[in-house]
C-alpha positions in Angstrom: 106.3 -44.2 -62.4 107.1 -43.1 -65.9 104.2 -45.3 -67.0 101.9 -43.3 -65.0 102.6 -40.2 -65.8 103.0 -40.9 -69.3 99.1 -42.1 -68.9 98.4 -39.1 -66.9 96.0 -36.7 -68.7 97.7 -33.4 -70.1 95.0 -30.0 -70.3 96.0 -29.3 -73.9 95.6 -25.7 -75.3 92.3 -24.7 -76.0 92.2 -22.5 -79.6 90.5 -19.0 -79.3 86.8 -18.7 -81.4 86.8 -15.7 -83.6 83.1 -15.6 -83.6 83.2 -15.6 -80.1 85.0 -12.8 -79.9 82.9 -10.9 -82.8 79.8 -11.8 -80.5 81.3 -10.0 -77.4 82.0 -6.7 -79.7 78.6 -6.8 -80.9 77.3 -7.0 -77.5 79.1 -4.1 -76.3 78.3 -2.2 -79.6 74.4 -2.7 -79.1 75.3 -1.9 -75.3 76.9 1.6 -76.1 74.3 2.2 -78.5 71.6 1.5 -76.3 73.1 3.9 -73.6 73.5 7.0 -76.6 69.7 6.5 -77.7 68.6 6.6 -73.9 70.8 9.7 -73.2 69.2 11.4 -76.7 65.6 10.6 -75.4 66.4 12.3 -72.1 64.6 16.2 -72.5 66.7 19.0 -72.7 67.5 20.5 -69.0 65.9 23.6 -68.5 67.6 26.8 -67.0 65.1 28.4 -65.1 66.0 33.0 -65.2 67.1 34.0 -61.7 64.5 35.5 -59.3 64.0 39.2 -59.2 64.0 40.9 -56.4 61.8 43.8 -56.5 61.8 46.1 -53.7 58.3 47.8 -53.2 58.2 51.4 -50.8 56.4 50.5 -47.4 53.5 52.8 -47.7 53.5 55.3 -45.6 50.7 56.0 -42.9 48.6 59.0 -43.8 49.3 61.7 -41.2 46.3 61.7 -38.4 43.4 63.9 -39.0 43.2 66.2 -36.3 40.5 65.7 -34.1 37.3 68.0 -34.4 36.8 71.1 -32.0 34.0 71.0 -29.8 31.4 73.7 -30.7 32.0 76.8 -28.4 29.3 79.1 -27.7 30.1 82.7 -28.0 28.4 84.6 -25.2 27.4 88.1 -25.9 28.9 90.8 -24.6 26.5 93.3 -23.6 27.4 96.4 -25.5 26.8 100.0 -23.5 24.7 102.6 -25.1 25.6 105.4 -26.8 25.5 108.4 -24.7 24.2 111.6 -26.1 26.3 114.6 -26.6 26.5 117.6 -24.5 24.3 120.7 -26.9 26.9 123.2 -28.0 27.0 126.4 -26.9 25.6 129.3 -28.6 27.1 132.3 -29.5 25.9 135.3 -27.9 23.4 137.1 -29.5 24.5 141.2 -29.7 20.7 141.9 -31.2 22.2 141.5 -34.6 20.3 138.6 -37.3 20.8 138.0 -40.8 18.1 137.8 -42.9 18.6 136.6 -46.8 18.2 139.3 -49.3 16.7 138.9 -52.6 18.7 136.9 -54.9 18.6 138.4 -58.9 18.2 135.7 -61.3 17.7 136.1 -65.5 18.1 134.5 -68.4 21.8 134.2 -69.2 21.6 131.5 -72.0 18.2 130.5 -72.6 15.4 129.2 -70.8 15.7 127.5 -67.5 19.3 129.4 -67.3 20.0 131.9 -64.3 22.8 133.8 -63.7 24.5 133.8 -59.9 23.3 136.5 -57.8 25.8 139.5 -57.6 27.0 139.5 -60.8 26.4 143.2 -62.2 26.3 141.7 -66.5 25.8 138.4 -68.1 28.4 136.0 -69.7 28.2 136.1 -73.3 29.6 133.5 -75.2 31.3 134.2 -78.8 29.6 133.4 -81.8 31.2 130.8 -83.6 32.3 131.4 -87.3 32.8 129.2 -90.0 34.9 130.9 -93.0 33.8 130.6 -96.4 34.8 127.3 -98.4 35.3 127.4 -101.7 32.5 125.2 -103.9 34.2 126.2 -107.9 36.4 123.2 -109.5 40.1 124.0 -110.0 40.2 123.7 -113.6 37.5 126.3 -114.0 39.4 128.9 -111.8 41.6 130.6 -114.5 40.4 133.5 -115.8 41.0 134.1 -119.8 43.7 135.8 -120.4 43.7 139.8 -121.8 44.1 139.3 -125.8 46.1 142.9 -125.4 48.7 141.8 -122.5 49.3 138.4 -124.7 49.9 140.3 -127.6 52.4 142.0 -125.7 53.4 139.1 -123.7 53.3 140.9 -119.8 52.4 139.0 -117.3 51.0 140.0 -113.5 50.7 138.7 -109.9 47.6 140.2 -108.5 46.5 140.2 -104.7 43.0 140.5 -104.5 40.2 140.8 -101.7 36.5 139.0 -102.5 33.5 139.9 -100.9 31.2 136.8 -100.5 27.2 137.4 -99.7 25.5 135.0 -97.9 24.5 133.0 -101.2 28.3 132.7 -101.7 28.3 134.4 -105.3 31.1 136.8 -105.6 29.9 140.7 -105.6 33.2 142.1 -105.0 36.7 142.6 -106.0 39.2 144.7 -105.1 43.0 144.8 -106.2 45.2 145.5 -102.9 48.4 147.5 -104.2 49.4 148.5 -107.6 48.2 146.4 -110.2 47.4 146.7 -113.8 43.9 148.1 -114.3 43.7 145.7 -117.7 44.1 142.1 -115.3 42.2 143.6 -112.7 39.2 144.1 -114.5 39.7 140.5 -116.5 39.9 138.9 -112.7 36.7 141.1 -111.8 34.6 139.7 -114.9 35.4 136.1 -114.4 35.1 135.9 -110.7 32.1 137.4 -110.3 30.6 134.9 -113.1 31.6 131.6 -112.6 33.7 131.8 -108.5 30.8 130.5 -105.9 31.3 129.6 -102.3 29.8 127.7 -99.5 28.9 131.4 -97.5 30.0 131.8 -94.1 28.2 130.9 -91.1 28.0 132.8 -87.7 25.8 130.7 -85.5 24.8 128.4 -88.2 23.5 131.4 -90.2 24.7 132.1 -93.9 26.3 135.9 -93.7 28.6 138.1 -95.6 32.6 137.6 -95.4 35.8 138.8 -97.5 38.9 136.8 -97.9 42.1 137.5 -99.8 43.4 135.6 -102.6 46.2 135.5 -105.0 46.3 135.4 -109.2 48.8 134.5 -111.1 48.6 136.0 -115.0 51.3 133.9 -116.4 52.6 132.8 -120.2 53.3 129.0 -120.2 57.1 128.9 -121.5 
């Protein structure tokens, strides 16, 4: 017995390969490497935006068109006639009738013009008057002064009153109140030689006027 098992085959220990075991590493290494190349050729996923929902007003119908009106005839409607009106009575007649009288027209304003009949005189309008306008400059108004009152140094305030023909020269002058008789006759002189108006008119025709005025014989200082 101890023969045969000391003939008996013994399974010995069998040593572990390190290059087998590098092999299996390498194989998963290339496997995992594999798998990340696959996953980074994959495309991107892509989000797709949510949907919108838009809500959009029903339209509304359009109100109905009313239906069209059947053509009515209008009849005529027989209109009655005017009827004439009863003649108005007449007063009675007591033998009495006017008769027009003779109407008195005249000139009143010219030709053409008639005055109303019963007036006894005519209207006459007022003649219209323009006063006289003085034409002379201002500084050739003031007359020279009397050599004897500047000697003496008096001076005088005269009121005067013009008569103008109808040329408008000067042919009057006349001291109202007391006055010297020494300016008044300097005023006269001068006036009547170099003073001219635009005459006054009555009707648009050139005629004879006075006026007033006022001089002033004064000493400057």
């Amino acid at each position: 017995m101890l023969a045969y098992a000391a003939n008996q085959p013994v399974a010995g220990k069998r040593q572990s390969s390190p290059n087998a075991l590098l092999v299996v590493i390498s194989a998963h290494v290339a496997l995992i490497a594999a798998v990340m190349s696959a996953r980074m050729d994959l495309p991107a996923r892509i989000y797709k935006p949510p949907i919108k929902i838009i809500d959009f007003p029903l339209p509304i119908d359009p109100p109905p068109q009313p239906r069209p009106r059947e053509h009515q005839i209008a009849h005529p409607v027989p209109v009655p006639a005017p009827q004439p009106l009863p003649p108005l009575p007449l007063p009675p007649n007591d033998g009495l009738t006017a008769t027009p009288g003779p109407v008195d027209t005249g000139p009143i304003a010219g030709d053409g013009a008639s005055i109303v009949s019963g007036a006894s005189n005519p209207i006459r309008l007022p003649p219209i008057r323009h006063d006289p306008r003085l034409l002379t400059t201002f500084s050739e108004l003031k007359p020279p002064y009397p050599a004897a009152k500047l000697a003496s140094e008096e001076e005088a305030v005269l009121t005067l009153r013009l008569t103008i023909d109808e040329r408008g020269r000067v042919v009057g002058v006349d001291s109202l109140g007391p006055a010297d008789r020494t300016f008044v006759d300097a005023a006269r002189r001068y006036m009547m030689a170099h003073w001219r108006y635009a005459p006054a008119t009555e009707d648009g025709r050139a005629v004879s006027s006075s006026l007033t005025v006022t001089l002033k014989f004064m000493l400057d200082g």
